[in-house]
N, C-alpha and C positions, 0 to 999 in steps of 0.2 A: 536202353532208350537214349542215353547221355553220349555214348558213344556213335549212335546211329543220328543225332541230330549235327554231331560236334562233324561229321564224315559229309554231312550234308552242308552244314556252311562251309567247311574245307573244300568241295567241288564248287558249290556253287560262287566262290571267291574268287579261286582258280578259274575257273571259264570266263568271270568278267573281266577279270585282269588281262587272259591271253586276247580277246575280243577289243579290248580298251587298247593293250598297247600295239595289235596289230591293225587298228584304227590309228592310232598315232604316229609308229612308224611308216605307214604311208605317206602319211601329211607331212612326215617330217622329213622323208627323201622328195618328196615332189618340191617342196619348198627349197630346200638346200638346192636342188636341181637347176630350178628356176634362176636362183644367185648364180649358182657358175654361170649355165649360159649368159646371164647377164654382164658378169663379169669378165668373161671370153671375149664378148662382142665389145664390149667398153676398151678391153687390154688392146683386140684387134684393130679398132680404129683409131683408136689414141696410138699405137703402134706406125700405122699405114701414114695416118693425115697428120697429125699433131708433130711425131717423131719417126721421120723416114727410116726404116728399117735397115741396119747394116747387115752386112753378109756375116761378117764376125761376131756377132751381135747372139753367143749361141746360148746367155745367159735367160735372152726373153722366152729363146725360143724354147725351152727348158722350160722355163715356167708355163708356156702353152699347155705343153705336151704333159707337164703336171697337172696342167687343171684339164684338163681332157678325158688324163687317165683316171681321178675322181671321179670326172661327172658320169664314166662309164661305171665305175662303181656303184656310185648311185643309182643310176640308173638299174643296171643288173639288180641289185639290192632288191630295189620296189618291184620291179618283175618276177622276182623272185616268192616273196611273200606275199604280193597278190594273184598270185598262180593258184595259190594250195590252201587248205588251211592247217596251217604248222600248229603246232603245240607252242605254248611257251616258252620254253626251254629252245625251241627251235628261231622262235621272232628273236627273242634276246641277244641267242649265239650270233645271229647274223648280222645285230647292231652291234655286238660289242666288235665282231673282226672288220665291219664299216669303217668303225671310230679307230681301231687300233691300225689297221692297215693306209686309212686315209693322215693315221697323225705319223706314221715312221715316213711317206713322202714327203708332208710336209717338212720333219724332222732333219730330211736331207740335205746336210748343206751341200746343194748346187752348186751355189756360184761361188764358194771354195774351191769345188773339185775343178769347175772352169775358168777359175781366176777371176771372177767378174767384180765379186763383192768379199766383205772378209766376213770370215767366218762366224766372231764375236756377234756381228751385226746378223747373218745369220741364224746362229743359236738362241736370239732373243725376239727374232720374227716369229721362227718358226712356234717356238714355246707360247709365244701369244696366239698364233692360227691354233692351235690345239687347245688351248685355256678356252679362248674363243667357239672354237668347234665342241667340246665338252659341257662349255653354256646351254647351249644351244640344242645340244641334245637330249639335256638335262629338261629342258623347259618344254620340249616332245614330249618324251617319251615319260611312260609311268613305270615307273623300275625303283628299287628301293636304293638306299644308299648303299649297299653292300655289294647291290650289281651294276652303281653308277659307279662304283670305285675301280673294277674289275680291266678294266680297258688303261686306264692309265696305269699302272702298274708297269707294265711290258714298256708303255710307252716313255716313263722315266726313267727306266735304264737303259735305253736305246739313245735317251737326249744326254746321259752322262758319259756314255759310251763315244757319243758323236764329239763332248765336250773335250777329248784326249785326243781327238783323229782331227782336232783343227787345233790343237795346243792353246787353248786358252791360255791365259794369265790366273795367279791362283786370285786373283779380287773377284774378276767378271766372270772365273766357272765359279765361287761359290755365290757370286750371286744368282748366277741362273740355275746353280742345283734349288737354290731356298723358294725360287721362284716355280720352277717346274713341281717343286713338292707342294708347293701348294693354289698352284694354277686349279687343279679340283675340287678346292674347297665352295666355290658359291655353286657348283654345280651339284655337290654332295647336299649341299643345306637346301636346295632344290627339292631335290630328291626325296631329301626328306621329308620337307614340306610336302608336298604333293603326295607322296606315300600312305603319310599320316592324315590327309584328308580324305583321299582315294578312300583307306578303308573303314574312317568313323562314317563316311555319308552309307559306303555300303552294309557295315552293321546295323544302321540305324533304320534304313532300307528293308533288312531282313527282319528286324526285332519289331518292326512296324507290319510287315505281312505276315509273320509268324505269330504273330499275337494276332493280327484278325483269324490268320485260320486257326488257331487254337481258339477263341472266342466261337466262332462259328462250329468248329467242334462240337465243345464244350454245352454250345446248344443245343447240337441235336441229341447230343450226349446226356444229355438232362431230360429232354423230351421221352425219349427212350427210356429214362431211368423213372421219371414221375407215370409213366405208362404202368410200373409195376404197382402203383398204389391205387386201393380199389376210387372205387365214386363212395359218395357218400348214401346213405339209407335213412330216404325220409319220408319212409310209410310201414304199415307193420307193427307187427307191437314189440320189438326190437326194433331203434335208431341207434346210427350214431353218425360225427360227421368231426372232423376236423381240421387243425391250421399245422401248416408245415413250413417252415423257413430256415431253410438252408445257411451253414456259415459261408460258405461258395454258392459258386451258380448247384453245384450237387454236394451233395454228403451225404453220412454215411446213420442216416437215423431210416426204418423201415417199418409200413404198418401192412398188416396182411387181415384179409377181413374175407367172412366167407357164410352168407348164410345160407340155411337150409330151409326145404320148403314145410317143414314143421312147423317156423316162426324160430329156431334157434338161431345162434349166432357164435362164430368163433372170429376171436379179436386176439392178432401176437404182435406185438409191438418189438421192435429189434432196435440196440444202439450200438454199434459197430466201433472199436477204439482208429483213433486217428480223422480228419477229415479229407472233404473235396474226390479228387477222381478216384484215387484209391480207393478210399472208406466204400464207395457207390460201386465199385466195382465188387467189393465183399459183398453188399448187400444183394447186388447180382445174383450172385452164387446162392446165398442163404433163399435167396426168394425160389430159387430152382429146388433147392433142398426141402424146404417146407411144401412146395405144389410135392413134390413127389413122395414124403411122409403121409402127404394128408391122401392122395391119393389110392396108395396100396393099403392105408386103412384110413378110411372115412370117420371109423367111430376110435381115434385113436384118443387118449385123455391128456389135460395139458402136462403133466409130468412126464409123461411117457414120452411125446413128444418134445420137449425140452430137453430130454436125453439124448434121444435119434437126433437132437440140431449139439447138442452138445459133445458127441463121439465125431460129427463131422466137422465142426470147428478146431477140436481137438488135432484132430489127426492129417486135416487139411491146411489150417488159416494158422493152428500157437507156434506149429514151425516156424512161422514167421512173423510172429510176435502181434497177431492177430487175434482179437477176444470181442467179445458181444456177451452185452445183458439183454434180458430179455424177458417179458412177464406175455405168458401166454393163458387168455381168458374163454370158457365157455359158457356160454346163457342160451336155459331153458325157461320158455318163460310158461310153459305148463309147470314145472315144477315152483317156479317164482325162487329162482336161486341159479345162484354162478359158481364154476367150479375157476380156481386160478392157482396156477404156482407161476412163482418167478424166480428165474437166475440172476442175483444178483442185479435186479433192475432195482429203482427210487420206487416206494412204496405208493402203488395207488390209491387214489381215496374214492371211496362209497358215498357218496353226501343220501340220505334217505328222507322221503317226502316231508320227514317233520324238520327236516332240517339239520338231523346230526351227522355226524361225519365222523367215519370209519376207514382207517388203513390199511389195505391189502401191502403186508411189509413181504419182504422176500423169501424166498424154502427153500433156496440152494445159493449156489457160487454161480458164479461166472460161468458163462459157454468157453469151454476151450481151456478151463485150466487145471481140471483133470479129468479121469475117464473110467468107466466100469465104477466096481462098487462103491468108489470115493465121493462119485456124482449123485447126493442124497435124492431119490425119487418122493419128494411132497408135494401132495395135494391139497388144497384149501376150500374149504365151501362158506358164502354166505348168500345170505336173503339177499334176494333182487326182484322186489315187486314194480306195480305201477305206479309210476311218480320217481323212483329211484334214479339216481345218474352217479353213473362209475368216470372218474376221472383219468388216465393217463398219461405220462410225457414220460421225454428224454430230459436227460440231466441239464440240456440248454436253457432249461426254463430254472432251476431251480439255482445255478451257477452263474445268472446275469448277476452284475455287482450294478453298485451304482459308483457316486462319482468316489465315496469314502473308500472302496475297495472292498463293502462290504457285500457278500451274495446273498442272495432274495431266500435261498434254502428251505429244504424241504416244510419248514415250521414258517417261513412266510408264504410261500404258496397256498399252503393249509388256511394261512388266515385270510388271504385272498381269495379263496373260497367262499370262506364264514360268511367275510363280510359284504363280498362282491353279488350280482345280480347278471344270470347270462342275455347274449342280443336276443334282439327280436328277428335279428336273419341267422347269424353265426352260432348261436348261443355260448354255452361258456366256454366250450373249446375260445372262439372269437375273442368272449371278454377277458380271457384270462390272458393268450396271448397280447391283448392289447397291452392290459397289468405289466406281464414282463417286459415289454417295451419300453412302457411310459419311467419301470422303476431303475432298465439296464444305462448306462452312464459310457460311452462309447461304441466303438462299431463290437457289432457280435461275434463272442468267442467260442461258442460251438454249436452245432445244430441243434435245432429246439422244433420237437413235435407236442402237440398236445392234442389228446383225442377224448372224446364225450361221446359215452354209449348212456341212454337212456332209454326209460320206458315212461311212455306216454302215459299224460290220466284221459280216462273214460268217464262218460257221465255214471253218476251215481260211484265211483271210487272212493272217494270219501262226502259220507253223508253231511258231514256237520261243516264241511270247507267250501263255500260257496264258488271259489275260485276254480276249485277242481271240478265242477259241474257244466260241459260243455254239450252242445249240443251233439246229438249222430256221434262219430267218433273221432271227431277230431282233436288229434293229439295236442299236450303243452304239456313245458319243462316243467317241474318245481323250481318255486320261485324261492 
């Protein structure tokens, strides 16, 4: 995945760049264009009116025919690149032999080789058109310092070269080698500049659309995932219903709910190690795994079951450091009793209509951390009449801290129960979640489910509890 995104800002960098600078090297041959001819027609009237034209005179005429053979340069140059669409490496090549071929004319002292002017005076014209002309293309074009250097190189050994074929003096060649060497420097800090803006605005560009489309993802991505959790059941003489709040937009906590048309009911609650895309991605898998245990046997038993999920964690997900607890409950509510094992899940509590409260603690390890006989097959039964409500969560709830660092833990939860009272819409799934909220002290550190299966009381339930005595059958929690 890191390689396939890293491949994808690598293209899509590369394409703005070649688009950018062959947008710029347009503008910046039309422009330079525009200056010669401008300069043409100024040389040629200043020439003509100003200063009558001698015959002998073949120093100007040199310099015409130099600025001519430029402007045909340039001009080819921009026909050339607006013909096609070149690759990078193809726009760049043909500005840097622009620059290099238009600065070795310049470079040429002329009016040495014709007597006109001396050479010194030369050598430091022409060094300034090139300093000049390398400005200038710098503040074009987007090309980094490394390919703004490339062109001068050729070009300052060609003006040290030229600097021995007119015999300077050793004062004014070494001042025009110190000069030549560093005629490119505000053109390189250019370079730079512009380089390093070019690609903060375009990372900021990509990390800004890449985070909406992973946000946008990640939504439907979630959509998708809260699709695998049932609705809740709130008729029946079996309910339950609960609260789910993710450490991300997903993670990796799962509840699988399934009743039968007997009035029974199977509740497996999954905590998947690790959170966000990942974790919901395992729980993917595991929810595919339990539809099709439960499938090829309908009347399977929760140990039994916790195995078949425990051989395919094992052999699938610890490869890769992959595990899940998990307590898996059935209720019969003809027999008025639950059967439950759990792997290594936080012990659920019973709370029962007089109000005491019982822990379903755990009968085995871990999903996925061994296999065959190692993986203890136990089964649990207790009383689940009317008025009873069995509590579940993920370890989110019982591992909020508050501001001391200390966690709410399985023995706060418990008292949170004792002493708490469920809503009148949520019920204690609702108020308990709310509990761990009000007691956690920063943003949330792992996903936190909590789930309430209860059995409604009936009129006549208990004789002597006036509370429990409702009319027809409408259900209420124990209070």
């Amino acid at each position: 995945m890191t390689a396939s995104v890293t491949a994808d800002f690598r293209d899509e960098w590369m394409a703005e760049r070649t688009a950018l600078l062959r947008r710029r090297f347009l503008r910046y041959t039309i422009v330079v264009t525009l200056i010669l001819i401008a300069q043409l027609i100024a040389s040629i009237l200043f020439w003509t009116i100003g200063n009558p034209p001698q015959v002998d005179n073949l120093y100007r005429i040199a310099l015409v025919i130099e600025d001519l053979v430029i402007l045909g340069l340039f001009i080819g140059a921009h026909f050339r690149i607006r013909s096609g669409h070149q690759s990078y490496s193809a726009v760049l090549r043909t500005a840097h032999w622009l620059i290099v071929v238009t600065g070795l004319i310049v470079l040429l002292p002329i009016g040495e080789m014709v007597g006109d002017t001396s050479g010194e005076q030369e050598i430091f014209t022409g060094v300034t058109s090139v300093f000049l002309g390398h400005l200038f293309a710098s503040a074009f074009l987007s090309w980094t310092p490394r390919e703004a250097i490339r062109p001068l190189i050729p070009l300052v050994i060609f003006n040290a070269l030229m600097m021995f074929f007119v015999r300077l003096d050793t004062g004014p060649m070494i001042g025009a080698l110190v000069f030549s060497l560093l005629m490119g420097v505000p053109g390189l800090l250019i370079a730079a500049w512009r380089h390093t803006s070019l690609r903060s605005r375009f990372q900021f560009r990509m990390l800004k659309g890449h985070y909406g489309q992973m946000k946008r993802e990640f939504g439907e991505a979630r959509q998708i995932h809260e699709s695998l959790f049932p609705d809740a059941i709130d008729k029946g003489r079996v309910r339950f219903t609960y609260r789910y709040e993710p450490m991300r937009q997903i993670g990796g906590d799962y509840l699988f709910a399934r009743a039968g048309q007997d009035g029974r009911l199977r509740i497996i609650l999954i905590d998947v190690t690790g959170h966000g895309l990942g974790a919901a991605l395992t729980v993917n898998r595991l929810a595919g795994e339990i539809e099709r245990e439960i499938g090829e046997s309908p009347d399977i038993g929760p140990a039994a079951l916790l195995a078949g999920l425990n051989a395919y964690v094992h052999h699938t997900l610890a490869v890769h450091s992959v595990y899940a607890t998990a307590i898996c409950i059935d209720i019969d509510p003809d027999d008025n009793e639950l059967r439950w094992a759990s792997a290594g899940h936080p012990p659920a509590f019973l709370r029962g209509v007089d109000g005491s409260i019982e822990a379903l603690n755990s009968t085995t390890i871990v999903l996925g951390a061994c296999h065959g006989d190692d993986f203890p097959l136990i089964e649990r039964t207790a009383r689940f009449g009317p008025g009873d409500m069995l509590l579940a969560y993920t370890d989110g709830a019982i591992e909020a801290s508050n501001a001391d660092g200390r966690m709410l833990s399985i023995d706060g939860l418990q008292r949170l129960l004792a002493a708490s009272h469920p809503d009148k819409d949520g019920g204690w799934a609702s108020a308990l979640m709310r509990e761990v909220e009000r007691f956690r002290h920063g943003p949330t550190q792992d996903d936190t489910l909590i789930v309430e299966v209860w059995r409604p009381l009936v009129k006549g339930t208990l004789k002597n509890d006036k509370s429990a005595v409702l009319s027809g059958s409408a259900p209420e929690r124990a209070q």
